[in-house]
C-alpha positions as CSV (number, residue, x, y, z in Angstrom):
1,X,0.0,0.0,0.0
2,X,1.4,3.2,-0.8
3,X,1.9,6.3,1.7
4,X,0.2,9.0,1.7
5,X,1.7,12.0,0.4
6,X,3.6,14.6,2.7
7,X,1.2,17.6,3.5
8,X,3.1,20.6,1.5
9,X,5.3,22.7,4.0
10,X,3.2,25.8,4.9
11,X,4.7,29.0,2.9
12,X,7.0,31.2,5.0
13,X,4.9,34.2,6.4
14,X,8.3,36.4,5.5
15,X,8.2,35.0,1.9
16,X,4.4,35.6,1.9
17,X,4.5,38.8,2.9
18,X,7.6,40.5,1.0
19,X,6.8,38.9,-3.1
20,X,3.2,40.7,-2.0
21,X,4.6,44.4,-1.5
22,X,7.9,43.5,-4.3
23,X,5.0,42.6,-6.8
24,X,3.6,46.0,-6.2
25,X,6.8,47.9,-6.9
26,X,7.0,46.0,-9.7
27,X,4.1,47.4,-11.1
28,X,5.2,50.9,-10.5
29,X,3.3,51.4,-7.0
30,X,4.9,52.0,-3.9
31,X,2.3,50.1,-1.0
32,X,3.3,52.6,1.1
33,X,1.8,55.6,-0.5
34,X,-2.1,54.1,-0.9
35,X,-4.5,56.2,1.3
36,X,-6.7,54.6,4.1
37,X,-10.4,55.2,2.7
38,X,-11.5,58.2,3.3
39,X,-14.9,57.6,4.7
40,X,-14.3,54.8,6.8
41,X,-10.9,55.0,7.8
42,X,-8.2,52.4,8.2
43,X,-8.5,48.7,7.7
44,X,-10.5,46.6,10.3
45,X,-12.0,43.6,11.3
46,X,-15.9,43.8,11.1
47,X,-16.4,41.3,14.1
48,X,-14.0,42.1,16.5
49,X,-13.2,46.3,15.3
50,X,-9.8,45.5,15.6
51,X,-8.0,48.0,13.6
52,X,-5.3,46.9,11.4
53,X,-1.6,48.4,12.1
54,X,2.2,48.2,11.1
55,X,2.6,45.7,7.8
56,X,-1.4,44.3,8.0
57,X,-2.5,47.9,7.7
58,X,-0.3,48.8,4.9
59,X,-1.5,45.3,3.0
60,X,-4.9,45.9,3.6
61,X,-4.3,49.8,2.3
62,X,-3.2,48.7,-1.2
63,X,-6.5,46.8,-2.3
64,X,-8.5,49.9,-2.2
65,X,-11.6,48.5,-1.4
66,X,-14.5,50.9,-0.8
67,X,-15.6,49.7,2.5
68,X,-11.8,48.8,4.7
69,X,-13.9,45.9,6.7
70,X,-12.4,42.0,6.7
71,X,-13.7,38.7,7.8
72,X,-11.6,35.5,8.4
73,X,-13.2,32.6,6.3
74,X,-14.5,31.4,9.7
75,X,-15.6,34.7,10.4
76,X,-17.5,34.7,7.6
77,X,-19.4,31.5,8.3
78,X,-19.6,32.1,12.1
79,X,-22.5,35.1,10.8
80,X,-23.7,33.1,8.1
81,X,-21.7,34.3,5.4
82,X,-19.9,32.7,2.8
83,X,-16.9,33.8,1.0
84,X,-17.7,33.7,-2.8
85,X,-15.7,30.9,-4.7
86,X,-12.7,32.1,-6.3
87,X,-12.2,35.1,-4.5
88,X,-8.4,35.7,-3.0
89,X,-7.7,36.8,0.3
90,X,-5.2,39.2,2.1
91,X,-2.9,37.2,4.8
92,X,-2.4,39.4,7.7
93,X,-0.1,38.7,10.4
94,X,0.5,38.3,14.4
95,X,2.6,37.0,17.1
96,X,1.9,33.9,18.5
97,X,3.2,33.8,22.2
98,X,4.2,30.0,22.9
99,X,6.3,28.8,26.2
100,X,9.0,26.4,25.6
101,X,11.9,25.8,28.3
102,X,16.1,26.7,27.4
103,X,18.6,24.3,27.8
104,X,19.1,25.2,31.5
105,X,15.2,24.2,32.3
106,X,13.9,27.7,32.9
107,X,10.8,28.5,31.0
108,X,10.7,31.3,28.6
109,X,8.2,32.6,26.4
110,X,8.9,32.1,22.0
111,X,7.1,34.7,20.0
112,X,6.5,33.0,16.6
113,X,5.1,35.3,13.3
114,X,2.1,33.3,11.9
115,X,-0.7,34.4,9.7
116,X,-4.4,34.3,8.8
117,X,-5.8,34.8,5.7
118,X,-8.7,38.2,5.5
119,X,-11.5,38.6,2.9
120,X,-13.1,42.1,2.3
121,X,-17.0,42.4,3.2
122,X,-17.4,42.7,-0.8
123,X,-16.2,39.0,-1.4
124,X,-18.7,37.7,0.9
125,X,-22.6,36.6,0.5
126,X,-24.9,35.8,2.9
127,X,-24.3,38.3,5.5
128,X,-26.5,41.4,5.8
129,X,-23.7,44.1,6.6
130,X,-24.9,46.7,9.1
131,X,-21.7,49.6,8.8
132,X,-20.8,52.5,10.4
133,X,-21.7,56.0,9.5
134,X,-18.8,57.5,7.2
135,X,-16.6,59.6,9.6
136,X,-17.2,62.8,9.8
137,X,-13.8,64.9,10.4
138,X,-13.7,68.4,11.9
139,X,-10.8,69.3,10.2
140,X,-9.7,69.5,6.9
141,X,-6.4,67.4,6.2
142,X,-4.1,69.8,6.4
143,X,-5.4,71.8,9.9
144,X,-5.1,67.9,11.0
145,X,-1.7,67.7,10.0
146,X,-0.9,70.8,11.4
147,X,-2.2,69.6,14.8
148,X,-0.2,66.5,14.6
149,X,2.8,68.5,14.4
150,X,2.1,70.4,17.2
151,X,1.3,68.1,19.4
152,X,3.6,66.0,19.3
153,X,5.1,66.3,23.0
154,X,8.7,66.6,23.5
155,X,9.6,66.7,19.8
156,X,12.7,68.0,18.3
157,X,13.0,71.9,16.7
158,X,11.5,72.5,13.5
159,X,13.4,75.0,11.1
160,X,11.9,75.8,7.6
161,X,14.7,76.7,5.6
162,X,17.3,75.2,2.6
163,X,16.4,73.0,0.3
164,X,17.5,69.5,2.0
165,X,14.9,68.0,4.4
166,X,16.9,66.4,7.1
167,X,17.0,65.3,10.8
168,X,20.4,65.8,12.6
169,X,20.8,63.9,15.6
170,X,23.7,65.7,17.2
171,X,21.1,68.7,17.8
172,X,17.7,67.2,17.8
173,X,16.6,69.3,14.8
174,X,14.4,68.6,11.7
175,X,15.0,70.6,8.7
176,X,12.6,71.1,6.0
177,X,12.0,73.7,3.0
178,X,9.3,76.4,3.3
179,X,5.9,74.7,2.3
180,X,5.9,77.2,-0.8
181,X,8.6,74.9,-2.5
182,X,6.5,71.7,-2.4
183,X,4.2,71.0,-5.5
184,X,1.3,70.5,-3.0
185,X,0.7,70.4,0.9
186,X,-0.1,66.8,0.7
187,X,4.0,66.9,-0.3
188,X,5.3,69.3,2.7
189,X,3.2,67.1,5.5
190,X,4.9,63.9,4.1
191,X,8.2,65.0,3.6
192,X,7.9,66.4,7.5
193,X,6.6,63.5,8.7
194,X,9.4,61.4,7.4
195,X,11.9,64.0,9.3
196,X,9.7,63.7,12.2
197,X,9.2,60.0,11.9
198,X,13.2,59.6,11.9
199,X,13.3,61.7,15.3
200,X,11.6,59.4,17.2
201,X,14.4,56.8,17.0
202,X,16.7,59.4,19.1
203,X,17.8,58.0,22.3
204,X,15.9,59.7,24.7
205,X,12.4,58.7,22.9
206,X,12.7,55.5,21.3
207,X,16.1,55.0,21.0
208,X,16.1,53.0,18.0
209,X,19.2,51.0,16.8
210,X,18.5,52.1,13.0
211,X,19.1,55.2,14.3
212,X,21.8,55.6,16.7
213,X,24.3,53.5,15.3
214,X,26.3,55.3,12.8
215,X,25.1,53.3,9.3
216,X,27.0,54.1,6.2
217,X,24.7,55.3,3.1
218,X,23.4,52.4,1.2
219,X,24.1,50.0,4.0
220,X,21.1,48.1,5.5
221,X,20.8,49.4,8.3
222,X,20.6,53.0,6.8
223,X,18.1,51.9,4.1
224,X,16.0,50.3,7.3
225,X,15.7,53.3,8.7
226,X,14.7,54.9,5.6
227,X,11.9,52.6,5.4
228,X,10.7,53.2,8.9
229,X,10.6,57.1,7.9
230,X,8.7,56.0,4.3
231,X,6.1,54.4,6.2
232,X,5.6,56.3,9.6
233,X,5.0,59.1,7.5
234,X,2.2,57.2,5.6
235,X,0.9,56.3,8.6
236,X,0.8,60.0,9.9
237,X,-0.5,61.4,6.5
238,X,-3.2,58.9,6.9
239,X,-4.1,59.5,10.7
240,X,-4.6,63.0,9.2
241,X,-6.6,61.7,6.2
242,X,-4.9,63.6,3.5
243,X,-4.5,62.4,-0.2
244,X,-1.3,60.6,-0.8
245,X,-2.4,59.9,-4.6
246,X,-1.6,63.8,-5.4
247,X,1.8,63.6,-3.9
248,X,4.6,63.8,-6.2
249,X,5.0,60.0,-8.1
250,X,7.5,57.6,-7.0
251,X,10.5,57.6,-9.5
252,X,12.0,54.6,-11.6
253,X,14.7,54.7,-9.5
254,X,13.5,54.9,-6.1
255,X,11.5,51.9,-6.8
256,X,14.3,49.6,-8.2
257,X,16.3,51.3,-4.7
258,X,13.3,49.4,-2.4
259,X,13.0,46.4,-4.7
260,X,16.7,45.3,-4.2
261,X,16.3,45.8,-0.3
262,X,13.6,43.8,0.1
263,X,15.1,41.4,-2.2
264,X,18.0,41.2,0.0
265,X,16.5,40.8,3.5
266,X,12.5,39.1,3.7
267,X,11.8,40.5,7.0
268,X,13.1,43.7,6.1
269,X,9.2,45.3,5.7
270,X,7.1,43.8,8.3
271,X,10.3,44.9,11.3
272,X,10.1,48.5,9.4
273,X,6.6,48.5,9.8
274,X,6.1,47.5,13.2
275,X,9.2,50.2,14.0
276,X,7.1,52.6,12.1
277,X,4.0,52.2,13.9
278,X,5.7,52.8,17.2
279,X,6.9,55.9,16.1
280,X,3.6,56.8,14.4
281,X,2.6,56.1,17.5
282,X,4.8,57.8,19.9
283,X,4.4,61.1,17.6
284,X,0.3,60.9,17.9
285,X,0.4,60.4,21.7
286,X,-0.7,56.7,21.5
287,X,0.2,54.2,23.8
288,X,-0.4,51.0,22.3
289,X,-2.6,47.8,24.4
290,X,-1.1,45.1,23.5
291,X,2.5,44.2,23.7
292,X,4.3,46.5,20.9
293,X,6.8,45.1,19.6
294,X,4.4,42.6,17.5
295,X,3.4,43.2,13.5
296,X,-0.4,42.5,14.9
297,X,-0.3,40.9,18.3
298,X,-3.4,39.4,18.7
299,X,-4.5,36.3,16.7
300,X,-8.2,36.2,17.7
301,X,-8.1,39.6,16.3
302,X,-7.7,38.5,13.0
């Protein structure tokens, strides 16, 4: 009698997750410049609200879909629902906190990345979706952005001047051009936010290792750091609901740049991204529930 065939190896989440965003550049898109939808806001789950954050927000971001609200395939069938056949989900990702003991005996806890696969509402039958009322913001945009700036406590000096935006570290100083020299406000907020987004890794905020070791130009690290700057400030523009699709186009160049770094290290996006949300975070004045250092932490979440 002949044996069974081996079950196929599950896919590597890392694998999953960076030929998803490299696909994307390959097209000529940059994931990390889609808007959340502007009506409903970022990404969640429709059963549990969980909002999506760090690499799962970004993923979710890029499909664009008119209502931002996903179902697990159990989900789905837990209120009745069925997800159509043929229709492809969106993997997002979380910790999964197991015990195991070292080779002395003592017990210590193993974080392992895993995944689920997410459907939007629009791929699924059945289920007679009762959604929120679109938000209603009381500030346009840019008075948003404005207010992000300001409030973010204990930040570094702001000058407006030159034509390099920058952060120096030895004096705690963001540099940026007048907003007059951008084609549009939607560029001025995002190039600040990337300056700003760089700050937090100072040491006496978050004192991130991208950004307080020295790192030559081109080297990983510095190109890490980059790409927690590219996507904090997405996330900020986005907390402040402005338009990232009028921002100036990504060039030929800059993409091919990304698409070699991811190419050389898998878990290069979802560690940037989880970085970036903490210093989203830290810049908006939000203290995170569940333990941080996690691309989504919570696998009942979905």
């Amino acid at each position: 009698m002949k044996n069974a065939p081996a079950a196929a190896p599950r896919a590597d989440v890392y694998d999953i997750i960076t030929n998803r965003i490299i696909l994307a550049l390959k097209s000529g898109v940059a994931p990390w410049k889609q808007s959340w939808n502007a009506a409903h806001g970022a990404p969640r789950n429709y059963r549990s609200k969980h909002v999506y954050q760090g690499i799962n927000a970004l993923l979710l971001a890029m499909l664009q879909h008119e209502h931002p609200y996903y179902l697990t395939y159990n989900q789905a069938k837990e209120l009745g629902g069925q997800v159509r056949k043929g229709e492809k989900g969106m993997p997002v990702v979380f910790f999964k906190v197991s015990k195991k003991e070292d080779a002395q005996g003592k017990e210590k806890k193993v974080a392992i990345l895993q995944y689920s696969t997410v459907f939007n509402i629009a791929q699924i039958d059945g289920v007679d979706w009762k959604l929120p009322e679109p938000v209603q913001r009381e500030h346009t945009p840019q008075q948003a952005a404005e207010q992000i700036v300001a409030s973010y406590a204990g930040g570094p000096r702001i000058c407006y001047a030159g034509n390099e935006p920058h952060y120096r570290t030895s004096t705690d100083t963001v540099t940026v051009p007048e907003p007059a020299n951008f084609h549009t406000p939607e560029d001025f907020y995002t190039t600040l936010f990337h300056e700003l987004a760089h700050s937090t890794g100072h040491a006496k905020r978050l004192d991130r290792s991208t950004l307080t070791e020295k790192a030559a130009f081109g080297s990983e690290t510095y190109a890490k750091e980059e790409l927690v700057a590219e996507l904090g400030a997405t996330f900020l523009s986005n907390a402040a609901g402005l338009n990232l699709a009028v921002t100036e186009p990504s060039t030929a160049a800059y993409l091919a740049n990304w698409l070699q770094a991811l190419r050389n290290d898998k878990r290069l996006i979802i560690s940037a991204a989880s970085q970036a949300q903490k210093a989203a975070n830290h810049i908006l004045g939000i203290v995170p529930s569940y333990e941080a250092d996690s691309a989504e932490a919570l696998p009942e979440a979905a």
